[in-house]
N, C-alpha and C positions, 0 to 999 in steps of 0.2 A: 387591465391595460396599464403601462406607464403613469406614473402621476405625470401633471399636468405644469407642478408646482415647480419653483426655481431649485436645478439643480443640488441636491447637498454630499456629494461625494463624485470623487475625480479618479480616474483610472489613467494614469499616466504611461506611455512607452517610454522605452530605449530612444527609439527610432523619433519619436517628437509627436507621435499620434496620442492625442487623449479623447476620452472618450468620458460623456457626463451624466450622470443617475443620479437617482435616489439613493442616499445610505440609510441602510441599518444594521443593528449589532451595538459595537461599543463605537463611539469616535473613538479618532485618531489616525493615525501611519504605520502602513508595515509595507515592508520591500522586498518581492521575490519574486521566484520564476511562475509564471502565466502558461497555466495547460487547461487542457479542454477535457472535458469528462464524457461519452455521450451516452450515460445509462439513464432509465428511463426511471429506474425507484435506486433506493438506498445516500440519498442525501447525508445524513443522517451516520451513516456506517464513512463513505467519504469523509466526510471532512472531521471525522476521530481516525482514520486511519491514520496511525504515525508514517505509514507511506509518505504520506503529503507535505512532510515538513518539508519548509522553503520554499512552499509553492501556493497559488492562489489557484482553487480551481473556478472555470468557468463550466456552466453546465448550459451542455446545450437542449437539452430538455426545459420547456418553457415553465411548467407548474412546479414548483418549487417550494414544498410549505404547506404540499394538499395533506400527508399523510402524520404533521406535526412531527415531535419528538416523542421520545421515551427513554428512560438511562436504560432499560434493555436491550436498545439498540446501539447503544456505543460501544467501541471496537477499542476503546482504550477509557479514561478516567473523562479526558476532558478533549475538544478540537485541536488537532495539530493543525492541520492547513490555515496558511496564515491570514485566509480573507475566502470570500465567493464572487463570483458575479453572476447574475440572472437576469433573461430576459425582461419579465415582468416582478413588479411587486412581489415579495412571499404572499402565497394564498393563505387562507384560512382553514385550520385542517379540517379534515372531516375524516376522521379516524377511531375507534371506540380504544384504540389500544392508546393515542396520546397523552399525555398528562402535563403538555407543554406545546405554546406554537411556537415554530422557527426562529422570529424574529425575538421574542423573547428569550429563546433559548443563548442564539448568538449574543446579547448584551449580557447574559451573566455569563456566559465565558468567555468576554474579551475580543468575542472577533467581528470583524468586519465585512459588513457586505454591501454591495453597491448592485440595484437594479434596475429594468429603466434602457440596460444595453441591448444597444443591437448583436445579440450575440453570434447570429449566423455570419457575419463580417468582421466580428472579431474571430472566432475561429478559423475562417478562413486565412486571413493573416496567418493564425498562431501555424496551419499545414502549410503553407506555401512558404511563411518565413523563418520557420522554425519556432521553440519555446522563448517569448519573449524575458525582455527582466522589467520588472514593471513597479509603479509606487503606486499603492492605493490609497485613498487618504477619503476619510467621512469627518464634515464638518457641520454639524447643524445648521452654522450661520451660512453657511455656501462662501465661507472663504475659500480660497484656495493662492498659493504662490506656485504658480505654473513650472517656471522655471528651477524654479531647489526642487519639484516632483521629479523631471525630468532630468536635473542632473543624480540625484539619488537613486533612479534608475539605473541609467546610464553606471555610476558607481560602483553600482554591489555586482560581488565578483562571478556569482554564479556556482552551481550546483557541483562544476567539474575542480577535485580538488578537496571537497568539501566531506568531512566525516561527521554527519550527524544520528549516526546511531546510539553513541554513546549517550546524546541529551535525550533519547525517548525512551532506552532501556529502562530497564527496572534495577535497582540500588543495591538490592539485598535478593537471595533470591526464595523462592518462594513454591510451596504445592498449588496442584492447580486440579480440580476435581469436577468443576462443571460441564455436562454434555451438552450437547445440540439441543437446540429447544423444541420438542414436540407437542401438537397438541393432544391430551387438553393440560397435559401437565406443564409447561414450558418448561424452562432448564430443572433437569436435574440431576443429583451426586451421583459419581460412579463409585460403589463401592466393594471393597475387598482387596485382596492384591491382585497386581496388573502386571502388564509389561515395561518395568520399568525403564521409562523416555527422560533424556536429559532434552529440555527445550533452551536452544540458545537464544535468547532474546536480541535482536537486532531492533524490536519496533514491531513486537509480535502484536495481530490481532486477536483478539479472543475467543472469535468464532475460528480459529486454526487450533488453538489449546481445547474448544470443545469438542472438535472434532475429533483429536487424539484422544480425550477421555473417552470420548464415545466407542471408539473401536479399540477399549479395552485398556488402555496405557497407564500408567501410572507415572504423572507428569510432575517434574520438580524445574522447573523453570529457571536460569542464572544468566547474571548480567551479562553485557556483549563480551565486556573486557574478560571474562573467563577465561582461566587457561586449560591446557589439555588435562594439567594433571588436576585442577578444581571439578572441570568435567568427568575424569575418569576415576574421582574417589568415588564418586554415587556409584558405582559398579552398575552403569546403564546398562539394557541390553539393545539400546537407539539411542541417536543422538539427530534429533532434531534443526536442521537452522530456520530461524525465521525471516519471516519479511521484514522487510527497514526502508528510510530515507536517504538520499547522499549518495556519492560518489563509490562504486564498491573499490573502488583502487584505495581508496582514503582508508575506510574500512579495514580493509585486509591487513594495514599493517600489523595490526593485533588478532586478529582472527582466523589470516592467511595459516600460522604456525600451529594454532588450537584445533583447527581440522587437521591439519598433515600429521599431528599428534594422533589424532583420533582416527584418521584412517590405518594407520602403522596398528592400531589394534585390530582391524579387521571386522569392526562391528557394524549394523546397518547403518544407514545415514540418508536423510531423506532432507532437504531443502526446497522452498519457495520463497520465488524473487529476488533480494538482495541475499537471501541463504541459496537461492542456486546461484547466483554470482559470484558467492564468495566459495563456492566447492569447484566450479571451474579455476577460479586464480589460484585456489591451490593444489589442484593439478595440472599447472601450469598454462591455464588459456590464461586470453585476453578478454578484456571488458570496455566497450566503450559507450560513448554521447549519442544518442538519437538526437535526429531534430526536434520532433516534440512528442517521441513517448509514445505508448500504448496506455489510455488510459478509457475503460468502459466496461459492459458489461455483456458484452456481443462480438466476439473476438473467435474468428476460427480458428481452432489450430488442428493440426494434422500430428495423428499418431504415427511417425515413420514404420514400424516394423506390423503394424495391423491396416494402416490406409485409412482407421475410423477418425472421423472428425469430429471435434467435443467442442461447444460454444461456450467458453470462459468469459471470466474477468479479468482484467489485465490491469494496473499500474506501474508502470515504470518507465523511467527516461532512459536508462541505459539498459546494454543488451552484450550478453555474450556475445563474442567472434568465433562462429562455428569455423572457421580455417585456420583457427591456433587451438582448437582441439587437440592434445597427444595424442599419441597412440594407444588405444585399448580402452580409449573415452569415445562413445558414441552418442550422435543425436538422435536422440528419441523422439522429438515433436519441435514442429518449425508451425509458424505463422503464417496461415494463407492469405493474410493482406499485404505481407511485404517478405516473405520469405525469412524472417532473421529467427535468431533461434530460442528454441519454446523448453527444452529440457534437455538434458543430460543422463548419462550412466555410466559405470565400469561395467565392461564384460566382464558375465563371470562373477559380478559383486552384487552384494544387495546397497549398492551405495547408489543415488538417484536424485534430481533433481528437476523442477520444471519453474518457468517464468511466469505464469500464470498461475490463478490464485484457486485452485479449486475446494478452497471452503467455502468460495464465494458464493449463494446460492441467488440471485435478484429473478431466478424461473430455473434456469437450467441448474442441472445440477449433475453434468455429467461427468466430472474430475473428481468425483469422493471416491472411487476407485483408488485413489492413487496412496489413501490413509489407510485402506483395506492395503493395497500391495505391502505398505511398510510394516506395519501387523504381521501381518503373515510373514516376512522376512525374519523378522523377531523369532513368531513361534518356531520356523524351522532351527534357525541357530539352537534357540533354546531346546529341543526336541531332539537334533542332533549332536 
């Protein structure tokens, strides 16, 4: 349950609502957009998703902390999300695979969490009023200046606008050889030659790079800023885009031109999330602002041309405009909670995209399909 004790961290809105917890993690301030999560495991995978830059997730799931940590389960190096909030306390794991609990984990990487909230009333806010902009602040001593919270909120400009793929990417780029983790061996090398995949890094996770090992690829990963002709010296026989953070309109300026490069070859081309956002803008759709996002792990979406429905994962705030579709770009999979749109193709092409995360596996795991279709797209080019 809640401690008891005097508040030590402050959950500030826009709008003038604050809300008061317990902090843990590191003190301090950070400022950003307030979304709601509502899966039921993968903590842990969340808040390293570089998805999550710029944004504090709230998890509406109350135990938080039961299954500790492990570095096997981060999705990058270190937390991108800039804070949590939770209903109660972090629990105490109870996990044979942990080697860290929650709250210690968040003070050696810097972040912030505040628990203690009534979270089913803050999410409700965040659906009815959209993704707030919010200041979080953890102060031991339970200071708090209400007002500089509230205007610093209030302040930061928001996610629209905003290219932050470039600060999650990777610098240099790099091989990538680990598979899926199975028991009893967990991850391991794929070896020999593969199908060789260019992975463009937008704020890739790592279970998306295991996956491509896994059905065979032979994966060499390169920064966002890549260009077509950096991409198309590996003589890939795929090109991959990854998921990311930010605005994809921001994105594309540099990215928009490195697929329309890469399509003009004619090779497969397979994207997730901010990578299917940026293969629509550059055949011409539109990408806009959600109120606040698809972000869980229990997400219907519908296969257009089969009628099968697959329960995903979902992160994102922005969402193709399936009515600036061009012509000979068809939707392949829409969202049965709100109809908007879930994937993308060329007729005719092995070139494909969906919004939805299917390496994500928190039970379901009915979208690995979709790493098997790009494979095979591969072997036929190569074959033919």
């Amino acid at each position: 349950m809640p401690s008891q004790t005097a508040p030590t961290a402050c959950l500030a809105l826009a709008d003038g609502t604050i809300f008061y917890g317990k902090g843990f993690g590191t003190p301090g301030e950070t400022v950003a957009e307030l979304v709601f999560n509502t899966a039921m495991t993968g903590y842990q995978e969340i808040m390293t998703d570089p998805s999550y830059a710029g944004q504090v997730v709230t998890f509406t799931f109350p135990h938080i902390g039961n299954t500790g940590v492990t570095a096997e389960d981060d999705e990058t190096a270190d937390p991108v999300a800039a804070g949590m909030v939770v209903k109660w306390d972090p629990t105490e794991p109870s996990n044979w695979r942990a080697t860290s609990d929650l709250q210690q984990w968040m003070a050696a990487k810097g972040r912030i969490g505040i628990g203690g909230i009534d979270t089913r009333r803050l999410t409700r806010a965040i659906r009815q009023q959209g993704a707030p902009h919010v200041a979080l602040a953890f102060n031991p001593e339970g200071q708090f200046d209400i007002a500089a919270l509230v205007a610093k909120a209030r302040a930061w400009k928001g996610l629209v606008g905003l290219d932050l793929a470039k600060g999650v990417s990777c610098t240099q780029s790099y091989v990538w050889d680990e598979q899926r983790w199975a028991w009893p061996d967990g991850y391991t090398r794929r070896e020999g030659p593969g199908l060789k995949v260019v992975a463009v890094d937008y704020g890739a996770k790592r279970n998306i790079l295991r996956c491509l090992a896994s059905v065979g690829c032979e994966v060499i990963v390169l920064p966002a800023t890549a260009t077509a002709e950096e991409v198309l010296a590996h003589n890939p026989e795929g090109v991959f885009l990854s998921n990311g953070p930010g605005d994809p309109a921001a994105t594309g300026v540099y990215a928009v031109p490195m697929i329309q490069g890469v399509l003009a070859r004619d090779l497969p081309v397979f994207g997730i999330c901010l990578g299917h956002q940026m293969l629509a803008l550059a055949l011409g759709a539109k990408t806009v602002k959600m109120g606040h996002g698809h972000h869980g792990a229990n997400h219907p979406v519908k296969e257009v041309q089969t009628g099968k429905v697959e329960i995903t994962s979902m992160n994102h705030g922005f969402t193709v405009d399936a009515q600036t579709l061009p012509a000979g770009v068809i939707e392949t999979h829409v969202s049965l909670f709100d109809g908007t749109n879930c994937g993308i193709a060329i007729e005719g092409k092995p070139v494909f995209s969906v919004q939805h995360h299917p390496e994500a596996s928190p039970g379901p795991q009915d979208s690995f399909y979709l790493f098997d279709r790009f494979a095979k797209a591969m072997q036929e080019r190569r074959a033919g």
